[in-house]
C-alpha positions as a printed Julia matrix, in Angstrom:
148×3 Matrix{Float64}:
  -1.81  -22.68   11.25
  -4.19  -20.67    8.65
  -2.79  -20.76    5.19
  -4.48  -16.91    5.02
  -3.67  -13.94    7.3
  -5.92  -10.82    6.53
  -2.79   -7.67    6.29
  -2.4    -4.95    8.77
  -0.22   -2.03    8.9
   2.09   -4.6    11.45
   2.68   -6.33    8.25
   4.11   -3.66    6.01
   7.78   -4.88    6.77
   6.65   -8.71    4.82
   4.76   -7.55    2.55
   6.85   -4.4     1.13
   9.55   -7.24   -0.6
   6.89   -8.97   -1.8
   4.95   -6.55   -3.72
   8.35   -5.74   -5.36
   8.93   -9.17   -6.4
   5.76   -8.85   -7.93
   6.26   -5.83   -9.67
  10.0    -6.22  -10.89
   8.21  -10.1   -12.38
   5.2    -8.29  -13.9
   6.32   -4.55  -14.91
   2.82   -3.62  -14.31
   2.49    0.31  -15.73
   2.49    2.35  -12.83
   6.1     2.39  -11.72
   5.51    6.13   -9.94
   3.43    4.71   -7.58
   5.33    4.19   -4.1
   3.64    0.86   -3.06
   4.38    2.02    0.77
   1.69    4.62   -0.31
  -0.58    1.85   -2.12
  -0.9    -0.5     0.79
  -1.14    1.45    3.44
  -4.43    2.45    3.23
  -5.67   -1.34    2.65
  -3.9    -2.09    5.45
  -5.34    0.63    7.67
  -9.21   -0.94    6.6
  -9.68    1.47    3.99
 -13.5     0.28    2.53
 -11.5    -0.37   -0.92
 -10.14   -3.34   -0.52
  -8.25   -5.38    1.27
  -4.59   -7.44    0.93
  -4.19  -11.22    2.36
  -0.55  -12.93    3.39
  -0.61  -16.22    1.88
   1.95  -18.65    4.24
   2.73  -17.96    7.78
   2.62  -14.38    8.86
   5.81  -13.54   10.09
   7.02  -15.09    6.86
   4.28  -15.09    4.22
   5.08  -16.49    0.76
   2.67  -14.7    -0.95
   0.04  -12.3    -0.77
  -3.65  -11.13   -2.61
  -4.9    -7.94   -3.04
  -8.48   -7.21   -3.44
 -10.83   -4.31   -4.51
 -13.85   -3.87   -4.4
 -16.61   -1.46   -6.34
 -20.17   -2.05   -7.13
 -21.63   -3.82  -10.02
 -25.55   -2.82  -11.72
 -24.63   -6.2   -14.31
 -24.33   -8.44  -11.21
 -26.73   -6.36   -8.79
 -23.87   -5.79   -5.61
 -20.37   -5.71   -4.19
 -18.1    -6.97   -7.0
 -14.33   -7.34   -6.18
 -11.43   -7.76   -7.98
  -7.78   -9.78   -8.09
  -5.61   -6.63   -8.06
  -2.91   -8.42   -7.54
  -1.85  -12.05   -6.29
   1.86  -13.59   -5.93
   3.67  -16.32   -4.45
   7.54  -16.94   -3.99
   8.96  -18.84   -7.21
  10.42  -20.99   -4.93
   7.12  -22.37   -3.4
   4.94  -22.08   -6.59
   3.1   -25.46   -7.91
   2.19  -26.26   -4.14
  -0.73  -25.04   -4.23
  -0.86  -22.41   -1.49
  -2.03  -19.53   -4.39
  -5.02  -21.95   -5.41
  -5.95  -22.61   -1.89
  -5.92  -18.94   -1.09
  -7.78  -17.42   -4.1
 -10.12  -20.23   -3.15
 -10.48  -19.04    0.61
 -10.71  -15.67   -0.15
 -13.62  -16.37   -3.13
 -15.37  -18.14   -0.3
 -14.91  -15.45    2.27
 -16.29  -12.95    0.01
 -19.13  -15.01   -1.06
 -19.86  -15.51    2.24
 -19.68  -11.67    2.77
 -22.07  -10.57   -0.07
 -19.65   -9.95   -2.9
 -21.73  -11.02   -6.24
 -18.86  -11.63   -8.24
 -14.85  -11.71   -8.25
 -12.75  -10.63  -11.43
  -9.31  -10.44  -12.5
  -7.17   -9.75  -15.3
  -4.21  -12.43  -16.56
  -2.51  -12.09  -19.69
  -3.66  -13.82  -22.97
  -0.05  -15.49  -23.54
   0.73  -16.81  -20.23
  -0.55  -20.01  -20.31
   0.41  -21.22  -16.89
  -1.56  -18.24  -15.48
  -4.74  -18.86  -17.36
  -4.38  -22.89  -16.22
  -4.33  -21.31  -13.0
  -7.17  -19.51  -13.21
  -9.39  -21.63  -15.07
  -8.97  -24.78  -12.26
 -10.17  -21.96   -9.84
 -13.1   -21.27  -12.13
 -12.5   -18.14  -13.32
 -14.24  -18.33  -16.97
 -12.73  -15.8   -19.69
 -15.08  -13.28  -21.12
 -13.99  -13.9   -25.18
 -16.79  -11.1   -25.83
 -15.57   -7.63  -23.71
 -11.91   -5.92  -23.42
 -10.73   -4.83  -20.2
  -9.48   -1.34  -21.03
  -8.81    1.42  -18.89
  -7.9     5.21  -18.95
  -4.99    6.92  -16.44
  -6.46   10.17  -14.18
């Protein structure tokens, strides 16, 4: 069985709780958005990314979201960690390592140049995270962005 699953709109039903999960644990700042309305298009193979089920796919444990954009700094496709959870329950097993890791190789693979994401400064378990699955901090830019 394949730790990875790429989402379709079959899997809206196990994915909707998850995406909840992850919002009620992160409070990220968009709390208008429906995230019926968010997925659906990556799950219909909209060209802007792209969400992964992390465990088996009638019952995933996690999932990734990815989107991509282009980059003139790294000459191509870059995409980005929009989002990536797994259960508490199952966390430390390393099912979220192997599955970033998949999905950076997939995407290599594919032509992406480079893969970003965003973690906060404070949580230290994150950045651990990140950092075994070589992500490298950029100490000298600020992500910042501006609501349309």
């Amino acid at each position: 069985m394949s730790l990875l699953h790429l989402a379709n709109a079959d899997d809206i039903e196990q994915l909707l709780p998850l995406v909840a999960a992850f919002h009620a644990e992160q409070k990220p700042g968009a709390d208008t958005v429906d995230p019926r309305d968010a997925v659906l298009p990556l799950l219909n193979g909209s060209p802007h990314g792209a969400i992964w089920l992390i465990g088996p796919r009638r019952a995933p444990v996690g999932y990734v979201a990815i989107s991509f954009g282009w980059s003139l700094e790294y000459g191509g496709v870059r995409a980005s960690v929009d989002e990536i959870y797994v259960r508490h329950a199952v966390r430390g097993r390393g099912m979220g390592f192997e599955a970033l890791n998949g999905i950076a190789k997939a995407l290599g693979a594919g032509g992406v140049q480079v893969l970003h994401l965003e973690a906060h400064r404070d949580d230290a378990r994150a950045l651990r995270f990140y950092s075994r699955a070589r992500f490298i901090p950029r100490d000298d830019t600020l992500f910042m962005y501006r609501l349309l």
